[in-house]
N, C-alpha and C positions, 0 to 999 in steps of 0.2 A: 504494500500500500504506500504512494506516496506522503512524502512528510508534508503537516499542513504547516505553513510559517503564518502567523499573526504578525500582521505589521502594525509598527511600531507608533501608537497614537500620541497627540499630548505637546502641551509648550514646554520644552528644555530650553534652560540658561545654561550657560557655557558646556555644552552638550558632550557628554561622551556616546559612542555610536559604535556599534558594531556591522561591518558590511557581509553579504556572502558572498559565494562568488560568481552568481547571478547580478549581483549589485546592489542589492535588498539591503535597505536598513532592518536589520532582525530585532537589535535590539539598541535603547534610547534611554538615557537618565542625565540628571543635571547635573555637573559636575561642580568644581572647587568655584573661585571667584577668579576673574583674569587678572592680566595685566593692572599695576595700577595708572593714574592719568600724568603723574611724573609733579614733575614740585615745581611749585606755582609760590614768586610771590604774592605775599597777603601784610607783611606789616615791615616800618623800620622806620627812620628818623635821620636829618641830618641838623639838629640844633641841639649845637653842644650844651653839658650840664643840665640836659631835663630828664626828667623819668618819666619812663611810661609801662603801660601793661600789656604784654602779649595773650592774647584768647586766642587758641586754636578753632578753628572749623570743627566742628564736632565729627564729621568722618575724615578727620585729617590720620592718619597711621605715622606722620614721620617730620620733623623738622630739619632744616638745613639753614645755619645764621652765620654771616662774615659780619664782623665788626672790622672795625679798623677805631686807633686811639687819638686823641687830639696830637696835633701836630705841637712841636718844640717853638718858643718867639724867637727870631734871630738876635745877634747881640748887638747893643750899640755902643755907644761913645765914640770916646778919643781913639780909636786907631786905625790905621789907616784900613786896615781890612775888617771884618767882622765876619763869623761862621754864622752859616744859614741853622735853623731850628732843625731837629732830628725828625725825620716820621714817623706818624703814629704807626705802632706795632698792628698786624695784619693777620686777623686768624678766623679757623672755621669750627662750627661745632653740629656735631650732626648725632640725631639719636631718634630711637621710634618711639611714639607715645600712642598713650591711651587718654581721649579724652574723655570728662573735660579736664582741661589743662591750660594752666596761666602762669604765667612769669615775666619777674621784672626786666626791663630792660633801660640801660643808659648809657646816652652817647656823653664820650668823655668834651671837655672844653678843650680848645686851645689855647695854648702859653702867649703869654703877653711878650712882649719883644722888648729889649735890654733901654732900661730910661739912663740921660747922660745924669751924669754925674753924682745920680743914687744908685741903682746897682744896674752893673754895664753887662751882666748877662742876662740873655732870655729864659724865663722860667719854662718849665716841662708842660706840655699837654696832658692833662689825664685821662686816666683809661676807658674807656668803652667796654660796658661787660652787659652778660646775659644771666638772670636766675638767681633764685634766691635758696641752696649757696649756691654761690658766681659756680659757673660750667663755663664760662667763656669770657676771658679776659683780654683782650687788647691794649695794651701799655702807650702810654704818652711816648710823644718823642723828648728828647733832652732840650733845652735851653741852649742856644746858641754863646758863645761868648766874641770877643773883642781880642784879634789877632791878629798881626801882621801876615800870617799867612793863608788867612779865609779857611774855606772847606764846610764841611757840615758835622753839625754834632750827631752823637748815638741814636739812630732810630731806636724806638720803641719793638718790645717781642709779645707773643701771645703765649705764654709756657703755660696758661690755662686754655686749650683749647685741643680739639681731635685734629688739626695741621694747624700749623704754625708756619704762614708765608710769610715772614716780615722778610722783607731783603736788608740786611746794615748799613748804614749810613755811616759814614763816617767824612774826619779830614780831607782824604783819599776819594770818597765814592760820591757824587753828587747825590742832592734830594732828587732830583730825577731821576736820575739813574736809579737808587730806592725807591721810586712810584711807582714805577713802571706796573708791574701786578695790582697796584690797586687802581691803576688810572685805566688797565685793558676792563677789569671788571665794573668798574662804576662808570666807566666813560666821560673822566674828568683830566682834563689836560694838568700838569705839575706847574701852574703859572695860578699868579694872583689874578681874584677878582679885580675887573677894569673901578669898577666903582668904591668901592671898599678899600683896595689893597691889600684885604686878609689871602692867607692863602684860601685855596679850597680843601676838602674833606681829608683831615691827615695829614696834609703837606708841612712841611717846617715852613715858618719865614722867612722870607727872601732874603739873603745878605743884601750888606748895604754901603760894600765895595763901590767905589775906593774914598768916598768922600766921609773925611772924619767928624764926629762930633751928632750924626743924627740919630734919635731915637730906632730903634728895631723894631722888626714887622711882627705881627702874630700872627702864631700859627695858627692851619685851619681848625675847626671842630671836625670831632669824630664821627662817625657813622655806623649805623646797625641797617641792617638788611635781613629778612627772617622769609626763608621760604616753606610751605608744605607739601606735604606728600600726601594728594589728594585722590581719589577713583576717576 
């Protein structure tokens, strides 16, 4: 007697299937859940020294946050050259969550730039972090000082974070040179606001070679960035 197949009725979601070799679906049931929709951002800040609160999407599965820290002020006074402000330290923090789910977050300020004749270095930019406790730290850059040989002070590191991009800055490395990673990601050129003069997100202050005796630039504020891992 031949075999009777019952085919296979009914709405399946992500479908597992059995074919023969007639071509017949014999047999049909709903499988696991697909692919998910990939990480989308949804929150972040670029005005240094605020706090804010991150609230997950409630089917979010997964976060991904680059902070970056206030940028270093450059140094001023008497000398003929002055080092540019360090950049802000550059990191990423990535982890799955279950909502619901909230945490702090603050974009670090940028360092004021070296005043003449009270103190001629640029103070530090602070850090940028995520969470309460911090999971994700971004460090200031250094304060510029007042040197006859210019250069740039100590970027900023993220030793609190799942990667740690920061590039170093130093004497030796320009703050551009150290942007580069944050300027491909945020898509912000390593040059000061035309209106302002501050730098932008990060950046140190701009030396203030070769003319002696004027105040130094500050550096830019920090920036948070928070994406999810949504269906």
């Amino acid at each position: 007697m031949p075999k009777i197949i019952k085919s296979a009725q009914g709405d399946f979601t992500t479908a597992n299937i059995t074919v023969d070799a007639s071509g017949r679906v014999i047999t049909a049931s709903s499988g696991a859940g697909g692919g998910d929709g990939g990480y989308v951002f949804t929150e972040g800040s670029i005005n240094g020294g605020v706090t804010n609160t991150f609230t997950a999407q409630p089917t979010a599965t997964g976060i991904l946050v680059y902070a970056v820290g206030g940028g270093g002020g450059s140094g001023g006074g008497m000398s003929p050259n002055t080092q540019a402000g360090g950049n802000g330290g550059f990191g990423i923090y990535k982890t799955s969550i279950t909502p619901p789910y909230s945490q702090p977050f603050t974009t670090g300020s940028g360092g004021a730039g070296g005043i003449n004749y009270t103190s001629y270095t640029g103070t530090a930019g602070q850090a940028s972090t995520f969470g309460s406790p911090t999971v994700l730290s971004a460090g200031g850059g250094s304060g510029g000082a007042p040197t006859p040989t210019g250069g740039t002070a100590s970027s900023g590191t993220a030793p609190t974070s799942s990667i740690d991009l920061s590039i170093a800055t130093s004497p030796s490395v320009s703050r551009s040179t150290g942007y580069r990673r944050i300027s491909a990601f945020f898509g912000v050129e390593p040059a000061s606001q035309p209106t302002t003069g501050k730098a932008w997100a990060g950046i140190g202050g701009a030396p203030m070679a070769p003319s002696p005796g004027p105040a130094g630039k500050a550096g830019g504020d920090g920036m948070i960035a928070i994406y999810e891992l949504l269906p």
